[in-house]
C-alpha positions as CSV (number, residue, x, y, z in Angstrom):
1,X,0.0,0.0,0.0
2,X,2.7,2.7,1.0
3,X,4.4,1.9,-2.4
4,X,1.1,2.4,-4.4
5,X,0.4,5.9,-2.6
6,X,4.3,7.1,-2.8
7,X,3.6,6.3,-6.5
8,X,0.5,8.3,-6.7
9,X,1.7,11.3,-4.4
10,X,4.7,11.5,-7.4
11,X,2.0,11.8,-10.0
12,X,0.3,14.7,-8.0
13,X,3.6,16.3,-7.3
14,X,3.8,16.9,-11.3
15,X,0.2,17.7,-10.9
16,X,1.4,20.9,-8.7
17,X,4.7,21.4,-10.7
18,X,2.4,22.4,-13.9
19,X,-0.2,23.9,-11.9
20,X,2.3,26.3,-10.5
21,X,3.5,26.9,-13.9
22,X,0.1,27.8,-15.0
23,X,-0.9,30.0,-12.2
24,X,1.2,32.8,-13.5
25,X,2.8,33.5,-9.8
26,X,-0.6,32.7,-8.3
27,X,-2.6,35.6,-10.4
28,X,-4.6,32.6,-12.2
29,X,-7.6,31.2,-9.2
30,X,-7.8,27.7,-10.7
31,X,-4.5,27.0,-11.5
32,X,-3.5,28.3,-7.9
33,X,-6.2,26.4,-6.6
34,X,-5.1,22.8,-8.1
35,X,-1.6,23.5,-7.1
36,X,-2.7,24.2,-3.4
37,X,-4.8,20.7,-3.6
38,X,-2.2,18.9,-5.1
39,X,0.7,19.7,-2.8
40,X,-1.2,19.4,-0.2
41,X,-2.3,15.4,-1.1
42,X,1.0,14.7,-2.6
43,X,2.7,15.6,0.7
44,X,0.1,13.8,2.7
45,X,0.9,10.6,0.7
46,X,4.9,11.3,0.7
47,X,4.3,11.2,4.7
48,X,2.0,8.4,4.4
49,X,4.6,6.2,2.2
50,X,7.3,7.1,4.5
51,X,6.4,5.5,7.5
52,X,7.3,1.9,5.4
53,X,9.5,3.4,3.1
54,X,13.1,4.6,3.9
55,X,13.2,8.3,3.8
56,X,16.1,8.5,1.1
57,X,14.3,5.9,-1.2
58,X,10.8,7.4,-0.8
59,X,11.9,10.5,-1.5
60,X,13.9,9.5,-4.7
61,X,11.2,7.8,-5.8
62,X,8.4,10.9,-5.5
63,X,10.9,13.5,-7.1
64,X,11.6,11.1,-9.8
65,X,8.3,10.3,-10.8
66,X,7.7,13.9,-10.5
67,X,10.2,15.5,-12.6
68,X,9.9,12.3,-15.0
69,X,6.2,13.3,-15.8
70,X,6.7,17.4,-15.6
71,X,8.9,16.9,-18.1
72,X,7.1,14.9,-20.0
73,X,3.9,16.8,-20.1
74,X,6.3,19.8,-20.8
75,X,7.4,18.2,-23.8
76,X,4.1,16.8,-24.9
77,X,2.0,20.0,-24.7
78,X,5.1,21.5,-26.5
79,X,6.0,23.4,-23.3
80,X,9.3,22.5,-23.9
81,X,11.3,21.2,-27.2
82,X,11.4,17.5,-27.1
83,X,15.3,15.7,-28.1
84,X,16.7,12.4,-28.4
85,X,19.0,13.3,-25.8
86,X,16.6,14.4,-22.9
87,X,13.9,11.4,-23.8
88,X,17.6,9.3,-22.9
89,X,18.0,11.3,-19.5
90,X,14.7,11.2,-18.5
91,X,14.6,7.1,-19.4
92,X,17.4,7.2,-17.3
93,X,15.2,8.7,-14.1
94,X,13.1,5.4,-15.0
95,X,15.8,3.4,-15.1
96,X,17.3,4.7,-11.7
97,X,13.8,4.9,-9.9
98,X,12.8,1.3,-11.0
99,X,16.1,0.1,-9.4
100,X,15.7,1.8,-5.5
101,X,11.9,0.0,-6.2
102,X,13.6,-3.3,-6.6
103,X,16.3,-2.9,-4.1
104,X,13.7,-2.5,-1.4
C-alpha cells in the first residue's frame, strides 16, 4: 500500500509542478487552486509512504516520478522542445527509480 500511494503522491507532485507553472505566480484562481490541492495530497501521501519506506528511497522515488512526468507533459503540450538526448535522460530517471523499487 505505502508503495502504491508514494507512486500516486509522485504523479500529483507533477500535478502541482504544472499547476504552478500555469498559475502565473498565483494571479490565475484555478491554476492556484489545483496546485494548493495537489501539494497538499502529494505531501500527505509522501508522509504516508514514509512510514514503510526509507526516507532516502521514498523521497527518490516521489521526485523522480515527479520531474519524469513534468517533463514529460512539458514536452508533450510542446511546453518544452522534445530531443533524443533528454527522452535518454529522463529514461534514465526510470531506469534509476525502478532500481531503489527493486532494491527495497
Amino acid at each position: 500500500m505505502a508503495w502504491t500511494v508514494l507512486i500516486l503522491s509522485g504523479v500529483l507532485e507533477a500535478v502541482w509542478a504544472t499547476a504552478l507553472d500555469r498559475s502565473q505566480g498565483f494571479s490565475r484562481l484555478w491554476p492556484s487552486v489545483v496546485f494548493a490541492v495537489a501539494l497538499a495530497l502529494s505531501m500527505a501521501g509522501l508522509a504516508y509512504a514514509l512510514r514503510e519506506v526509507p526516507v532516502g528511497t521514498g523521497y527518490a522515488v516521489w521526485v523522480g516520478i515527479g520531474a519524469v512526468l513534468t517533463a514529460g507533459w512539458a514536452m508533450a503540450s510542446g511546453s518544452e522542445t522534445v530531443s533524443p538526448v533528454k527522452l535518454l535522460l529522463l529514461a534514465g530517471i526510470v531506469g534509476c527509480v525502478a532500481g531503489l523499487k527493486l532494491l527495497h
